[in-house]
C-alpha positions as CSV (number, residue, x, y, z in Angstrom):
1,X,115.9,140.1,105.5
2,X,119.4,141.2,105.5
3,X,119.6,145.8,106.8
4,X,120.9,146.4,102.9
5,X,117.4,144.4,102.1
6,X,115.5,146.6,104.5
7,X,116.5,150.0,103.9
8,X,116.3,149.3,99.7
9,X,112.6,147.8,100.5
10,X,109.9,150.6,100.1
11,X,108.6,152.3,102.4
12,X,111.9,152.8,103.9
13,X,112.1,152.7,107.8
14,X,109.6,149.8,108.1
15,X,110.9,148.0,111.0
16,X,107.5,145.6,111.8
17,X,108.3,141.9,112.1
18,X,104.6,141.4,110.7
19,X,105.3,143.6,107.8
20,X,108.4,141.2,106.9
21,X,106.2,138.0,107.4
22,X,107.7,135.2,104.3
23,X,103.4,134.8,103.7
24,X,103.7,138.7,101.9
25,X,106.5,137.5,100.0
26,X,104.8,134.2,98.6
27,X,101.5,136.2,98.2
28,X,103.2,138.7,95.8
29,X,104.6,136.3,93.8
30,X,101.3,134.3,93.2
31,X,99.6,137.3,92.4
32,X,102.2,137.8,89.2
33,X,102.9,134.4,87.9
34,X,100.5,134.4,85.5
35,X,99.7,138.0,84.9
36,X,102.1,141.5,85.0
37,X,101.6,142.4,88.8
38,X,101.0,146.7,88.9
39,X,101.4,149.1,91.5
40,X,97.6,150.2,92.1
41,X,98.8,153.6,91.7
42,X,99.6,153.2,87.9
43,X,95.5,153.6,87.5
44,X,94.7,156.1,90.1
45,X,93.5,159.0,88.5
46,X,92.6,160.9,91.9
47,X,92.5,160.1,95.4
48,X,91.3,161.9,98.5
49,X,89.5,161.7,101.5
50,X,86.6,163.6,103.6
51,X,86.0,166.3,105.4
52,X,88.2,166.7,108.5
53,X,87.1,168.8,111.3
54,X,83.4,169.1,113.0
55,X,80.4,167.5,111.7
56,X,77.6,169.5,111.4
57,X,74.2,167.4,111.1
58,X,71.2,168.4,109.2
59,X,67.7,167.2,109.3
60,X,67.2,169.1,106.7
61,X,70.3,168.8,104.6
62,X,70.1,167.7,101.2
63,X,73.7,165.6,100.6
64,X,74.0,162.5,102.6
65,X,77.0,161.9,104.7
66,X,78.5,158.5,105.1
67,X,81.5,157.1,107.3
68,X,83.2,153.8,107.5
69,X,80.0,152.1,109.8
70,X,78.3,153.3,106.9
71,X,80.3,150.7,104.2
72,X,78.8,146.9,104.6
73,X,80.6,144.3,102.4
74,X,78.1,144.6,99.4
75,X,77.7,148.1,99.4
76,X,76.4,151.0,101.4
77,X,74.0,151.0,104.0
78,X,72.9,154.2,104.4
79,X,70.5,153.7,107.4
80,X,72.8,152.1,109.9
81,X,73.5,155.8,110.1
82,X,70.9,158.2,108.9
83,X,73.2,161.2,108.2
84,X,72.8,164.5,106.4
85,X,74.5,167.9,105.7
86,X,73.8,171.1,104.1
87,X,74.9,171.7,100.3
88,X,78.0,173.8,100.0
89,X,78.9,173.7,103.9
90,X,82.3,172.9,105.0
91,X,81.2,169.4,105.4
92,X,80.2,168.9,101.7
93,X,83.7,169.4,100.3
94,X,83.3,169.3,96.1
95,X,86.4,167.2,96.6
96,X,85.4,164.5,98.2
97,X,81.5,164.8,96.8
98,X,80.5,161.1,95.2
99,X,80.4,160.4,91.3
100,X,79.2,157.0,90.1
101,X,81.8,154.5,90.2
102,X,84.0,156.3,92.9
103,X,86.1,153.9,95.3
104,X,85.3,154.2,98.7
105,X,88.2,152.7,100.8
106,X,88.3,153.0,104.6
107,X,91.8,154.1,106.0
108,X,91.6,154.1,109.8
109,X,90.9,151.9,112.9
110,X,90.1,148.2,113.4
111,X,87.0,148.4,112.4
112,X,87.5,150.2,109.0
113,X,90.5,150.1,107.5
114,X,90.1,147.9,104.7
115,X,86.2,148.4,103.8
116,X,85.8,148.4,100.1
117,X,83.1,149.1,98.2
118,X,82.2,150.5,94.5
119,X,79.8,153.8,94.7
120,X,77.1,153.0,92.3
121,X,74.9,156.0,92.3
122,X,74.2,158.2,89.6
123,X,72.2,160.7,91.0
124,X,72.1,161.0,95.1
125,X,74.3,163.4,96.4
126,X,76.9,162.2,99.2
127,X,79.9,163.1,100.7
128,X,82.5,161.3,103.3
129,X,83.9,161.4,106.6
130,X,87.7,161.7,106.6
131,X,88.2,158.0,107.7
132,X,87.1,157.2,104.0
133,X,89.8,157.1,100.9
134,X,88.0,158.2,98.1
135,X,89.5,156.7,94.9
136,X,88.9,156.9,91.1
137,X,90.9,154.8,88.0
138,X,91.8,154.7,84.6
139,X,92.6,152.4,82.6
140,X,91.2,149.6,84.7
141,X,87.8,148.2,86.1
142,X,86.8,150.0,88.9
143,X,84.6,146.5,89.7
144,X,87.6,144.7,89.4
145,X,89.8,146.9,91.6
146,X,86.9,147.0,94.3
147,X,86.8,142.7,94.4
148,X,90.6,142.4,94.2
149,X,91.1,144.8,97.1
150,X,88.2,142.6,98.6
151,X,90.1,139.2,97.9
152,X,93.0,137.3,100.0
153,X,95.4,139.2,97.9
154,X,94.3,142.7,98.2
155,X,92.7,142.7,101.6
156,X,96.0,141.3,102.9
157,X,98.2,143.6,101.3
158,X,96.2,146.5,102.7
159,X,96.6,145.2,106.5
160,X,100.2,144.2,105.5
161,X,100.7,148.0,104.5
162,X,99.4,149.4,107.8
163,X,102.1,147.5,109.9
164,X,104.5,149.0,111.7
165,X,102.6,152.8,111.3
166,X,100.9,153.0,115.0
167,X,97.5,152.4,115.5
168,X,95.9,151.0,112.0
169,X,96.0,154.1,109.0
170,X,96.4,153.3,105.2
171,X,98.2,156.6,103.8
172,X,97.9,157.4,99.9
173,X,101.5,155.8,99.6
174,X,100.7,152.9,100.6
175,X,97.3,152.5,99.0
176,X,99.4,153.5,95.6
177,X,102.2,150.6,96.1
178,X,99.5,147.6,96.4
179,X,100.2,145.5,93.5
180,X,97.3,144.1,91.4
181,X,97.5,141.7,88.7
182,X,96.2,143.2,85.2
183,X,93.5,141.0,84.1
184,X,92.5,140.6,80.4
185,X,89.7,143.3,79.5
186,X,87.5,140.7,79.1
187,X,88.2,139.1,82.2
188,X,87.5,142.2,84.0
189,X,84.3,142.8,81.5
190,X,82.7,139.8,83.2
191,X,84.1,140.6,87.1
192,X,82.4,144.1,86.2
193,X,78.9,142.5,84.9
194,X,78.9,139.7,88.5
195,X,79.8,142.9,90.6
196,X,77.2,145.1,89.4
197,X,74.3,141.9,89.5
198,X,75.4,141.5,92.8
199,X,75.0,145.2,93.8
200,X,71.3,145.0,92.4
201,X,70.4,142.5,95.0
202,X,72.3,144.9,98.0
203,X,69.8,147.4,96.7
204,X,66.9,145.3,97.2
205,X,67.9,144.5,100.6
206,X,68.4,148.2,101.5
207,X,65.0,148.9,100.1
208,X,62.8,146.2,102.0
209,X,65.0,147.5,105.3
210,X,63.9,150.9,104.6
211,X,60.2,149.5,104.1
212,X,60.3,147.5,107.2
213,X,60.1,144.1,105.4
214,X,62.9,141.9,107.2
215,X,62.3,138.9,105.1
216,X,62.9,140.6,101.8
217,X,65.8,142.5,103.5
218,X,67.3,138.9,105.0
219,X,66.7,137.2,101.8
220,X,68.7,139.6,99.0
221,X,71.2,140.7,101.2
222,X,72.2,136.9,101.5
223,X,71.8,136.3,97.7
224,X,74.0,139.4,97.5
225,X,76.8,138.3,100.3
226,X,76.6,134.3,98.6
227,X,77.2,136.2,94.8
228,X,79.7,138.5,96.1
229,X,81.7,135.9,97.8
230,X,81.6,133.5,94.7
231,X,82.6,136.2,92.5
232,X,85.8,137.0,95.1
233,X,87.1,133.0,94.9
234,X,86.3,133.1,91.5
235,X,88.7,136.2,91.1
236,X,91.4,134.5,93.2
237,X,91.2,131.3,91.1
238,X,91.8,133.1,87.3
239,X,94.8,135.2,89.6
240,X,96.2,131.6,90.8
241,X,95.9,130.3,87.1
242,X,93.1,127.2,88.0
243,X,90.5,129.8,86.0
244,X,90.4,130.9,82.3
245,X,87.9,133.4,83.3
246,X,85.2,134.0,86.2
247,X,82.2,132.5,83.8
């Protein structure tokens, strides 16, 4: 990259040598050779993220409270840490309170920047912990957005986007300039329909680990992990052009 190159490139002031790896460049261009590539923020209708400050636990709050340990690859696990708050307290900002099909992205830290899932509750009340992005679209599949961020072309995008920026953090910039290929509605139709079969066998597995029953819980988490992982490669192939369609 020539300095004209680097100062015209955005985000301006980037000086990583990983950010300006030639592997970001090919990847970009395989994600739009066969559809228009668009920044993700052309279908973010609102982002934010939790509650900053001091948690306040409550056996008996009412709103569950969830943070990036809390985000396993098929979904969330919400008793690898039991939390809860109060309704209404400083912890249970109504900005960051959960609504079915909310993005749940995690900005920070090795361990969880880059955790995707799809919130697909209708009815339990939860709120995040500030190390969460919470994200919802228009205009697009919210399934599809969660797999593509999942895949080789979204996750790396995401770690390519925290280079150069300290210790690991995904700002809202950065989370808006990730480009993803517009897929045919009914391409995304049928990513939507494997995504959400897939989620009914993560909450199988959450509820034979709440009962106690580890076989049950071993067995649908795997079908769950082997569906999710298959719909991912499936994704990648339509993207790359060796797919008509996920089906």
């Amino acid at each position: 990259k020539t300095l004209l190159e680097l100062i015209q490139e955005k985000p301006s002031g980037r000086w990583s040598p990983q950010y300006w790896h030639p592997k970001y460049e090919k990847l970009i261009k395989e994600i739009g050779c066969r559809f228009e590539a668009r920044p993700l923020g052309h279908f973010i209708d609102y982002i934010t993220y939790g509650q900053v400050g001091k948690r306040v636990y409550s056996q008996t709050g009412k709103v569950r409270y969830i943070q990036t340990i809390n985000l396993a690859d098929t979904g969330i696990d919400y008793d690898v840490k039991e939390a809860w708050i109060e309704e209404g307290s400083h912890n249970d900002l109504e900005r960051s309170r959960l609504r079915y099909e909310d993005l749940l992205l995690g900005n920070a830290g090795m361990g969880g920047v880059g955790k995707c899932v799809l919130f697909m509750e209708k009815k339990l009340k939860v709120n995040i912990s500030q190390d969460i992005d919470l994200l919802r679209v228009k205009g697009i599949s919210p399934s599809y957005v969660t797999v593509f961020l999942k895949s080789g072309y979204g996750n790396t995008q995401i770690w390519r986007r925290t280079r150069g920026v300290g210790a690991p953090k995904l700002p809202f910039d950065e989370i808006r300039e990730i480009k993803i290929p517009f897929l045919p509605d009914e391409i995304q139709d049928h990513i939507e329909a494997g995504y959400k079969k897939m989620s009914a066998y993560h909450d199988k597995a959450m509820e034979a680990k709440k009962n106690g029953d580890q076989r049950k819980y071993e067995k649908n988490i795997q079908i769950a992990e082997e569906m999710l992982k298959d719909l991912i490669a499936r994704t990648e192939a339509v993207i790359r052009g060796e797919r008509d369609d996920v089906i």
